[in-house]
C-alpha positions in Angstrom: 115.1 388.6 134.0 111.8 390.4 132.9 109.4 388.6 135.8 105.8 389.2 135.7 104.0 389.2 139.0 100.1 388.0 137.8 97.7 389.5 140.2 94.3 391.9 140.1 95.4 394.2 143.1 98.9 394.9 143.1 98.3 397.6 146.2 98.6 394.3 148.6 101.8 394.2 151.1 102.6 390.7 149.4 102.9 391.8 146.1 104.7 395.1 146.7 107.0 392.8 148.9 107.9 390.7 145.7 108.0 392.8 143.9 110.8 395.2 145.6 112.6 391.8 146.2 113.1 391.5 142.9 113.8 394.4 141.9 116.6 394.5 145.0 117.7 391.2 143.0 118.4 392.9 140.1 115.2 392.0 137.9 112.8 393.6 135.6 109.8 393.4 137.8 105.8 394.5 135.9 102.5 394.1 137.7 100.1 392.2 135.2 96.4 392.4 136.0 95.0 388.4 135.9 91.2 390.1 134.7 92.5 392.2 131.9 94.4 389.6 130.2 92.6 387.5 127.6 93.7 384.8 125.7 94.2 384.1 121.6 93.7 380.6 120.5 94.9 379.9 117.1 96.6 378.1 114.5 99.6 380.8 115.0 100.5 379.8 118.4 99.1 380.9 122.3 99.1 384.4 123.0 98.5 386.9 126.2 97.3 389.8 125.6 96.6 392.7 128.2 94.3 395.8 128.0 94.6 397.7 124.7 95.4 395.0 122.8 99.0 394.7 124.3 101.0 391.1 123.2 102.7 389.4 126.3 105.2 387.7 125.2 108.3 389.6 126.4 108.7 387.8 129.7 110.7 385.3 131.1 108.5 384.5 133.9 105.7 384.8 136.1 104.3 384.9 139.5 100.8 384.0 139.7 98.8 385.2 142.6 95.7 384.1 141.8 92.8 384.6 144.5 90.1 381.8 145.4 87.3 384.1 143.2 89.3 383.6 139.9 90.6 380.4 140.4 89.2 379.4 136.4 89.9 382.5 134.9 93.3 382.9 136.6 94.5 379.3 136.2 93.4 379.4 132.7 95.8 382.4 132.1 98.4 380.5 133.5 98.0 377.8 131.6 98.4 380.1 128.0 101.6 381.5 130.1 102.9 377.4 130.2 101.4 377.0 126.8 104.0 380.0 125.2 106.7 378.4 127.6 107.2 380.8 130.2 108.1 379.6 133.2 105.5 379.6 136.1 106.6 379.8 139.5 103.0 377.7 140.7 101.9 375.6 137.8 98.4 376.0 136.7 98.0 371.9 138.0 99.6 372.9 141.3 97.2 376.2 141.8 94.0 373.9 141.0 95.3 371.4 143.2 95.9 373.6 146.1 91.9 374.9 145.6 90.4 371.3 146.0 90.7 370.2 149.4 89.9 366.6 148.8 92.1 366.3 146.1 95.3 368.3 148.0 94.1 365.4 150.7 94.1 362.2 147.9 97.6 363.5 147.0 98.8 363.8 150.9 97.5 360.4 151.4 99.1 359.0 148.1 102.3 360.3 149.4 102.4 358.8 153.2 102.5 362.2 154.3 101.0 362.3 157.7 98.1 364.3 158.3 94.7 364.2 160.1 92.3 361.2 159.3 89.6 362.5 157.0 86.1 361.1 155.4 84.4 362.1 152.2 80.7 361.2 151.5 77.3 362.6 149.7 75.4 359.5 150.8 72.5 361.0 153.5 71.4 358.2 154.7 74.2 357.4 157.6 75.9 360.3 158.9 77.3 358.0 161.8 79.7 356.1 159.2 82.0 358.5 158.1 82.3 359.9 162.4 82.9 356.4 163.0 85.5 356.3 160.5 87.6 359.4 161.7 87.7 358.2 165.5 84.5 359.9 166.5 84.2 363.2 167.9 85.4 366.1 168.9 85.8 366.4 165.0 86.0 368.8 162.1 83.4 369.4 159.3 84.7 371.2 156.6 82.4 372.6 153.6 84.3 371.4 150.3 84.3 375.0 148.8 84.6 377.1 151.9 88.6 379.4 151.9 90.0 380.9 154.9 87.9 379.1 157.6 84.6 380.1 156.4 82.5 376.8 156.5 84.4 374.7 159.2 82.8 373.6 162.5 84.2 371.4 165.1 81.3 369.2 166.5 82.2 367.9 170.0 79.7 365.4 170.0 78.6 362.7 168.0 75.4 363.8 167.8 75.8 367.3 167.6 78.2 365.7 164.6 75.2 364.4 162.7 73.4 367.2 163.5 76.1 369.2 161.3 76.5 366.5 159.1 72.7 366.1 158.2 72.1 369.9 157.9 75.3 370.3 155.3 74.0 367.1 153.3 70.4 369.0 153.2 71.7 371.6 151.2 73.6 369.2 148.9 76.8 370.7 150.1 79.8 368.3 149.7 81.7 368.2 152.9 84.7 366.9 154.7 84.9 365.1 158.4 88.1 365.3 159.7 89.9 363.9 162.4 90.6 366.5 165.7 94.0 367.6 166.5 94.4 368.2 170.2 97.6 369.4 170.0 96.9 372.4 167.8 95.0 374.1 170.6 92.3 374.8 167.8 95.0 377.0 165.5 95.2 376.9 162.2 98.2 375.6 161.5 99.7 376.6 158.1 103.1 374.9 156.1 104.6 376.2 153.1 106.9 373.5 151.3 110.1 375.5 149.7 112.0 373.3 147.6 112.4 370.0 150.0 112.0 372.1 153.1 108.7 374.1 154.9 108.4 376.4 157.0 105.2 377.5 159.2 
């Protein structure tokens, strides 16, 4: 198979790493660069093409790695990539998914899949609702649009909660209040789903 790993820096360990596993697998393997692809929209049918004018449409599949900073322009590429019927290892739905907190959360919940208890609001007039609703503190405030940590605070009081809470709502930040888990020692605890199995 021709694969095409879909990434802007193709320097990084895990895409050198995928890409020497499938060439060790016996596979075609290019580096496509997400931001110098655009995209043809016409009556003739969806079409990639890369810098210089270059058609992509010799592929059997792609791996999109598309960073937090691209998430539109990068899940929009993937979408063209489903539109021409090449096979996407992470959907463009799945990779906008994944980016939205409250809706990865909705679909969690949907699902019965356990996970902490978590409240969504923009009202500002009663911080102590949503605490309430999560089992009080110590808690977790999460900024909607924060990656990799950045906007996350654990309040250990109630008030210190509100406090958080309030100065998050000022600035018309939508936010998340999240149930503490003891038992994760205050790690971040990461799952990857493979197939019907995960691994952390």
């Amino acid at each position: 198979m021709k694969i095409g790993i879909l990434a802007i820096n193709h320097n990084l360990y895990s895409h050198k790493r995928l890409y020497e596993a499938g060439i060790n697998r016996g596979h075609e393997m290019i580096f496509i660069n997400t931001l110098q692809c655009y995209i043809e929209l016409s009556s003739n049918g969806p079409v990639v093409h890369h810098k210089d004018n270059k058609r992509i449409d010799n592929i059997d599949a792609i791996i999109p790695r598309i960073g937090s900073s691209i998430t539109f322009y990068g899940t929009a590429v993937v979408r063209q990539f489903e539109m021409m019927n090449i096979y996407t290892v992470n959907s463009s739905t799945a990779i906008s998914r994944s980016r939205d907190k409250l809706r990865s959360l909705q679909l969690l919940a949907r699902r019965g899949i356990n996970m902490p208890i978590s409240g969504f609001t923009h009202t500002k007039s009663n911080p102590s609702s949503v605490i309430d609703l999560v089992g009080g503190a110590p808690l977790i405030i999460k900024l909607l649009q924060g990656t990799q940590g950045k906007g996350v605070v654990i309040a250990e009081t109630n008030q210190a909660a509100e406090s958080v809470i309030s100065a998050f709502q000022g600035l018309n930040a939508d936010i998340l209040v999240q149930e503490f888990i003891k038992e994760a020692n205050g790690r971040d605890i990461r799952c990857f789903v493979v197939g019907v199995g995960f691994t952390t």
